[in-house]
C-alpha positions as CSV (number, residue, x, y, z in Angstrom):
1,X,0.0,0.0,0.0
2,X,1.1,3.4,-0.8
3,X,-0.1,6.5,0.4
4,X,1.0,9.9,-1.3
5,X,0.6,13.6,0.3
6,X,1.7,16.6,-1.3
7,X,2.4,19.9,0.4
8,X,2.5,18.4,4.1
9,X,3.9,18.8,7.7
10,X,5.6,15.6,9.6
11,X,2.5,15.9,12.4
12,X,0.5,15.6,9.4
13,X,2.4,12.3,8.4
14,X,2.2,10.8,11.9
15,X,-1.5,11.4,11.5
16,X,-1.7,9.4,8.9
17,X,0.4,6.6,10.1
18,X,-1.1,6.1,12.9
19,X,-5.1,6.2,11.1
20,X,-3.6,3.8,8.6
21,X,-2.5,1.4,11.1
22,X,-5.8,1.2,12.7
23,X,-7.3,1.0,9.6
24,X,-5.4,-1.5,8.3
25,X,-4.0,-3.4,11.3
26,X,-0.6,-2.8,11.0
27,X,1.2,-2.7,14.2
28,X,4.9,-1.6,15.2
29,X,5.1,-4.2,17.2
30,X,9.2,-5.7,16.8
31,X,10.6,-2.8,15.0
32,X,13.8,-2.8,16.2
33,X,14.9,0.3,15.0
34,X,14.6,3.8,12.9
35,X,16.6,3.8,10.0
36,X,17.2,7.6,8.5
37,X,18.6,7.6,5.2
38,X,19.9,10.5,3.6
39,X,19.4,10.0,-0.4
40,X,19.5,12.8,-3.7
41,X,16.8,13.3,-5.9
42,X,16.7,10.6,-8.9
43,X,18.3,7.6,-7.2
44,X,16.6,7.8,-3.9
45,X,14.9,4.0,-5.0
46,X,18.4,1.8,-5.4
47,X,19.1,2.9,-1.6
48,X,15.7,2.2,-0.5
49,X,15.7,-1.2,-2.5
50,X,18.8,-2.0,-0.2
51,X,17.3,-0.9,3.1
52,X,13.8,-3.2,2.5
53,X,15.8,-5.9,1.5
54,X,17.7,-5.4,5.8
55,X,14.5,-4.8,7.1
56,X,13.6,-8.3,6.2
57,X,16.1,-9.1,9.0
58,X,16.1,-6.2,11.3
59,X,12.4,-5.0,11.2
60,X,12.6,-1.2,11.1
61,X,11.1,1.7,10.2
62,X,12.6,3.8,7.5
63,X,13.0,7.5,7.0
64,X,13.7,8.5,3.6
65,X,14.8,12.0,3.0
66,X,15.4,12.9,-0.5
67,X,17.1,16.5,-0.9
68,X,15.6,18.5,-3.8
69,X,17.0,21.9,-5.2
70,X,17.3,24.2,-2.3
71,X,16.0,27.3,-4.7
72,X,12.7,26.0,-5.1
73,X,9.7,27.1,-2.5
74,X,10.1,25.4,0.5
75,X,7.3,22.7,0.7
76,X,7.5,18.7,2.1
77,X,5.9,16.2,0.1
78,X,5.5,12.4,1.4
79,X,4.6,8.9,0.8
80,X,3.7,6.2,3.1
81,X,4.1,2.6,2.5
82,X,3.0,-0.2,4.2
83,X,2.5,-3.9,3.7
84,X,4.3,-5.6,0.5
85,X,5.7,-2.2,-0.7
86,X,7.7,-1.6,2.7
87,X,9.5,-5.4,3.5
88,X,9.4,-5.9,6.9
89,X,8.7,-2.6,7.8
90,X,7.3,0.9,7.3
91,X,8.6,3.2,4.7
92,X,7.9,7.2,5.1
93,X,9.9,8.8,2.1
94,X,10.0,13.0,2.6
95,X,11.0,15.3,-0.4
96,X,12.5,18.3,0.6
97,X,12.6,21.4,-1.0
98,X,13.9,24.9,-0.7
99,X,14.9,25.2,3.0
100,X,13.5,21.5,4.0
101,X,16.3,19.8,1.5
102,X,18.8,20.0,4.2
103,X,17.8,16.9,6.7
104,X,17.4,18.5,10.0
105,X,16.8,16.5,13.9
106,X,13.5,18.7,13.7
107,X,12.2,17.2,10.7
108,X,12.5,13.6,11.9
109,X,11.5,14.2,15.0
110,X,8.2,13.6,15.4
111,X,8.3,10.8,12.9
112,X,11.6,8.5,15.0
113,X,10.3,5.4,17.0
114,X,10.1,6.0,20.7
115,X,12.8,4.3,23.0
116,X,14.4,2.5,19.6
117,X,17.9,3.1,18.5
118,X,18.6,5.2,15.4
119,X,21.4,4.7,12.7
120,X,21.4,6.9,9.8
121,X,22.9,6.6,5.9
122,X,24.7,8.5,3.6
123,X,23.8,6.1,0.9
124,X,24.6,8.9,-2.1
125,X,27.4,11.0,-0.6
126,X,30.3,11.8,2.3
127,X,29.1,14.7,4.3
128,X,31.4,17.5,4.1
129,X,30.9,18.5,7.6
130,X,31.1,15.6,10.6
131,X,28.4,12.8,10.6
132,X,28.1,13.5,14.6
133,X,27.8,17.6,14.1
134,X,25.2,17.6,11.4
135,X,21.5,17.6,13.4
136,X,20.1,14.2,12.4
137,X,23.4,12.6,12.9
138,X,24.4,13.7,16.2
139,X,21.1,12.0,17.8
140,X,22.1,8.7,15.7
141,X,23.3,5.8,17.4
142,X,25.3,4.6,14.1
143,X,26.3,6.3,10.8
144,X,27.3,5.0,8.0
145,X,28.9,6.5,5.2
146,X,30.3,4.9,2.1
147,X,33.8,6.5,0.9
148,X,33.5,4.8,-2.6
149,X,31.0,7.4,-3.5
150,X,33.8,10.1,-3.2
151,X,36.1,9.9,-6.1
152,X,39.8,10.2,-4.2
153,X,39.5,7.5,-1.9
154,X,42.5,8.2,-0.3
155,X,41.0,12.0,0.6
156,X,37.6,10.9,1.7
157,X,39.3,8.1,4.3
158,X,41.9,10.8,5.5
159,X,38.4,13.1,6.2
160,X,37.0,10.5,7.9
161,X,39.5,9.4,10.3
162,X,40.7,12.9,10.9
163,X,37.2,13.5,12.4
164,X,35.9,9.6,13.8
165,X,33.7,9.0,16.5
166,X,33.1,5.2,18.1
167,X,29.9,4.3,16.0
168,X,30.9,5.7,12.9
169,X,31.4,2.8,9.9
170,X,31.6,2.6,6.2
171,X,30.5,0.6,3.7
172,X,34.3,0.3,1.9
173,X,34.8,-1.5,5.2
174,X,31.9,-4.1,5.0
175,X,32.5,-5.1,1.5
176,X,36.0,-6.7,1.8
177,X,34.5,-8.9,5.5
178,X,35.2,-11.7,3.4
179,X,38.6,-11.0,2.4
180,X,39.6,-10.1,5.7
181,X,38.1,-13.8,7.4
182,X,39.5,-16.0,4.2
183,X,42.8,-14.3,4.9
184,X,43.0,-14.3,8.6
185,X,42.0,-18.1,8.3
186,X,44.9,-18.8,5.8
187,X,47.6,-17.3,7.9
188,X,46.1,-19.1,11.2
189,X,46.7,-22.5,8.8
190,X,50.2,-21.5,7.5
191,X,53.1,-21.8,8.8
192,X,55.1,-19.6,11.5
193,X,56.9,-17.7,9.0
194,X,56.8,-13.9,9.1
195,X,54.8,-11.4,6.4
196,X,57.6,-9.5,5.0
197,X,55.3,-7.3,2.1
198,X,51.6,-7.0,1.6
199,X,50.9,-5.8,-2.0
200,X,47.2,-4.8,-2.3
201,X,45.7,-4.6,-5.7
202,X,42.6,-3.0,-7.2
203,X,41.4,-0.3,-8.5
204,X,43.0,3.2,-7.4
205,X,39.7,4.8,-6.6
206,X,38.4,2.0,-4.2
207,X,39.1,2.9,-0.8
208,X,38.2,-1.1,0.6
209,X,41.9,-1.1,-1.2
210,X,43.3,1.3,0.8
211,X,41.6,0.0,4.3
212,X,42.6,-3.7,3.6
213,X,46.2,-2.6,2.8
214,X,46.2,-0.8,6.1
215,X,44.6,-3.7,7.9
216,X,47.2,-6.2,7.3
217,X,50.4,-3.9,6.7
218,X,49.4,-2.8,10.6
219,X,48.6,-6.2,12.0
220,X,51.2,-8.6,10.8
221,X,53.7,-5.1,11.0
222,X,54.8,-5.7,7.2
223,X,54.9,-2.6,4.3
224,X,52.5,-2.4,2.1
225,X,52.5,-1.8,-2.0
226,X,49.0,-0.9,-3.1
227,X,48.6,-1.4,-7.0
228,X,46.1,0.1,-9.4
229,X,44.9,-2.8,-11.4
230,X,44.0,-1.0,-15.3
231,X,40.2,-1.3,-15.8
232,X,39.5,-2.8,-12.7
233,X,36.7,-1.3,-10.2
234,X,37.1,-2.9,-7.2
235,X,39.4,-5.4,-5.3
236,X,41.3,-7.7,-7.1
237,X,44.1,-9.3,-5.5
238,X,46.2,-9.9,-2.5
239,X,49.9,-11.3,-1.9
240,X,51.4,-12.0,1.2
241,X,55.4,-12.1,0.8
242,X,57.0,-14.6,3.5
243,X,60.5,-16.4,3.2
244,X,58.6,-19.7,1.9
245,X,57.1,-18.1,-0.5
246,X,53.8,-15.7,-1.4
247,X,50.1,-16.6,-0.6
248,X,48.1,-15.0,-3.2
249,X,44.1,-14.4,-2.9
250,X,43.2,-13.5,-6.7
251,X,39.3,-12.8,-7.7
252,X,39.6,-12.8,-11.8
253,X,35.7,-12.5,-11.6
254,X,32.5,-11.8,-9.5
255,X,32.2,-14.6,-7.7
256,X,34.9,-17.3,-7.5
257,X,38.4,-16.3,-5.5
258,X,41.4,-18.6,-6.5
259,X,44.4,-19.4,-3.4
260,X,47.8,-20.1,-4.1
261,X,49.8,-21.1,-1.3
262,X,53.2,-22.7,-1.5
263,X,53.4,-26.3,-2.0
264,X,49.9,-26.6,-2.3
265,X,47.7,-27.1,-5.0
266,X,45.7,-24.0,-6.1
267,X,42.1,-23.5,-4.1
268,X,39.0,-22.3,-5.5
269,X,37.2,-20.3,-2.9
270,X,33.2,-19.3,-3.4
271,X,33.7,-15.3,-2.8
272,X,30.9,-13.2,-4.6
273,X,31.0,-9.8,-4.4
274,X,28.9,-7.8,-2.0
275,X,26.1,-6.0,-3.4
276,X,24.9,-3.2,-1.1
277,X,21.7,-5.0,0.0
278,X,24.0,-7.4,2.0
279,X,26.5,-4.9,2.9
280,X,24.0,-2.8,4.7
281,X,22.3,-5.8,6.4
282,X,25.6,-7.0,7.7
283,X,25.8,-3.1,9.2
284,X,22.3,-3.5,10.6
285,X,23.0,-6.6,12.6
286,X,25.7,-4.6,15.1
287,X,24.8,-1.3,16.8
288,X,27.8,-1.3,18.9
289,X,31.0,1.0,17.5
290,X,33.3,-1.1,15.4
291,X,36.6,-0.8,17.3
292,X,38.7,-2.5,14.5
293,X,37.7,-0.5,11.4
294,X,38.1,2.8,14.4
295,X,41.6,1.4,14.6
296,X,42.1,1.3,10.7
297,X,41.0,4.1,9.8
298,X,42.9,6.5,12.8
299,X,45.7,4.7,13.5
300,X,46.3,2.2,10.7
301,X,46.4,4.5,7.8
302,X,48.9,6.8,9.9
303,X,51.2,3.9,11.0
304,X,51.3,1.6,7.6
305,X,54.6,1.3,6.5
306,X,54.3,2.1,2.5
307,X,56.8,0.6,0.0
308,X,55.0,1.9,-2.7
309,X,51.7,3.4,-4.4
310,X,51.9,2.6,-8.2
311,X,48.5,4.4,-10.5
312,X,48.2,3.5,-13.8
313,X,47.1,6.7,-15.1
314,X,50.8,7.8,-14.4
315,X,49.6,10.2,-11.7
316,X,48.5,9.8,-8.5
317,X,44.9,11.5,-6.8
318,X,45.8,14.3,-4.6
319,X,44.7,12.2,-2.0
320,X,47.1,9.4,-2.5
321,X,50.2,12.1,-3.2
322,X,49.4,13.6,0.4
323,X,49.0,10.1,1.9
324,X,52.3,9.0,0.1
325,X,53.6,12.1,1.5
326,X,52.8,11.6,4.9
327,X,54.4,8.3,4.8
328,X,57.8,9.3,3.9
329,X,57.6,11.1,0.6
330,X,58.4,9.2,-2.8
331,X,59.8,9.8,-6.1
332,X,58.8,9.1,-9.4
333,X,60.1,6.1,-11.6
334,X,58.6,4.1,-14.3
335,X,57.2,0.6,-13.7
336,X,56.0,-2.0,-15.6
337,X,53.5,-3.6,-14.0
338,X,51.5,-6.3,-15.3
339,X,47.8,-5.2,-16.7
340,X,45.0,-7.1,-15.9
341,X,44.0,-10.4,-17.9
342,X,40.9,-10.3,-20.4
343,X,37.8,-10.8,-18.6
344,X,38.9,-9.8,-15.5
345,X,38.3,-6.0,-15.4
346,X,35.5,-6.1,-18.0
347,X,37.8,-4.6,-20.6
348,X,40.6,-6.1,-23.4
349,X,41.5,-2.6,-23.6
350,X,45.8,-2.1,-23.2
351,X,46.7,-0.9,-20.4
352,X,48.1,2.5,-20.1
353,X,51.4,3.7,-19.1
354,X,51.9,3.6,-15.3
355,X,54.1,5.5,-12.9
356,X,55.3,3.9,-9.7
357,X,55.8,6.5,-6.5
358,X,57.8,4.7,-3.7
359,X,57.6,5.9,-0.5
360,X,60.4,6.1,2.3
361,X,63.9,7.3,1.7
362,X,64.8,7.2,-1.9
């Protein structure tokens, strides 16, 4: 069931909830929570698709706000749904407009479950000002941002750390989960002999790169190269250097991982990758403050030893220069490293020419 109302106020909207559910017989019984997400005008439905598909799991009751031109006359439309359009909960979707585009604690107010925690989601951008300072946010129990909607990775994580509070997550983090437990299972299965390089590949704008690198370079204390795989969009590969040779996680496609470990024939290892839908369950499902992806993102990415950051575009983001930077400084030299196979980036285009920055003393 849908309900649409034009030109309305949020006591007007609870009004309406509350004569629907007596009409109707739909209680709120079991909502766990009040999800508030934070979407643009256009593709406010994709993010809503996602958070119907967690409430299935964590019966909620979600706040859509979608931000429309600020120079239009202020007015707030809405629509309700309920039943088979809403999952396992119910959906209240507000367009803003003119001075009611900007989400505001006021505006949700009157609309948030009583005595239920609240997480709120960026789904469409990073917010330039501090998840816990802007008005919604600071009420939230969680927020969750997602730094692969900024396009330098290495600034938007930088941004984030520089200004994180316990309860604060991102989605870059949620999507590599599995590469961080089939990893941490092969080293408790190997043998005793230390990491002596982690090289992190994928593509250059994906900051679930840059946070895995981090991740291991700080925990097994071993440097870190992070390579920009041509064409690729997302994670690709991971080699452990040891003295008995280099365990290797490689994902040529979307859903199959292959494991080469020394001595051993190679694995195939069921590893799809996570659409948003399960990522923002998985997020749902914890309303305690991640400590480790805290740790990464304030103290790893300031204490990872980098042996290099190599771009194939032949120049690095601003972002990655200042995090290079940071790290020791770096000079320019050319490298030839290999492109991705056929098929595994989407692309047969050539690669093009890439430039290798090293950090540390040159």
């Amino acid at each position: 069931m849908i309900v649409s109302m034009e030109n309305t106020t949020t006591s007007a909207i609870d009004k309406k909830l509350h004569q629907l559910r007596d009409q109707h017989g739909v209680v709120t019984l079991g909502r766990v929570l009040t999800l508030v997400v934070l979407a643009q005008a256009g593709h406010s439905e994709a993010a809503l698709e996602a958070a119907n598909f967690a409430s299935h799991e964590h019966p909620c009751r979600i706040i859509v706000h979608v931000a429309h031109a600020s120079s239009e006359d202020t007015r707030l439309d809405a629509q309700l749904r309920m039943g088979g359009d809403a999952g396992a909960s119910e959906v209240i979707v507000l367009h803003g407009y003119g001075a009611l585009a900007e989400p505001t604690e006021t505006l949700f107010s009157a609309l948030l479950l009583p005595d239920a925690p609240i997480v709120v989601w960026w789904a469409h951008r990073v917010p330039d000002t501090s998840p816990t300072t802007s008005s919604i946010a600071g009420i939230a129990h969680r927020r969750i941002t997602d730094a692969a909607r900024h396009e330098d990775a290495w600034a938007a994580l930088h941004d984030l750390g520089s200004r994180y509070v316990p309860g604060d997550t991102d989605l870059a983090w949620t999507r590599i989960t599995n590469w961080r437990i089939q990893l941490a299972a092969v080293l408790d299965q190997a043998g005793p002999a230390p990491v002596r390089e982690v090289v992190v590949e994928g593509s250059g704008r994906s900051p679930s790169v840059v946070l895995l690198g981090a991740w291991l370079g700080t925990r097994l204390d071993a440097e870190v190269s992070f390579l920009d795989s041509p064409g690729n969009r997302r994670l690709h590969r991971v080699v452990l250097v040891r003295d008995d040779g280099e365990i290797a996680l490689e994902r040529p496609g979307r859903s199959v991982a292959v494991l080469r470990q020394p001595g051993q024939p190679d694995q195939q290892v069921a590893m799809p990758v996570r659409d948003l839908n399960a990522c923002l369950a998985e997020e749902l499902r914890r309303l305690d403050p991640d400590e480790v992806y805290g740790e990464v993102l304030t103290t790893g990415l300031r204490d990872v030893r980098v042996a290099r950051v190599v771009d194939s575009s032949g120049e690095l983001s601003p972002g990655a220069a200042a995090f290079l930077a940071a790290h020791g400084g770096g000079r320019e030299q050319p490298a030839a490293v290999p492109a991705a196979a056929p098929g595994d980036a989407g692309t047969d285009a050539p690669a093009a020419p890439e430039t290798e920055t090293r950090g540390g003393t040159p």
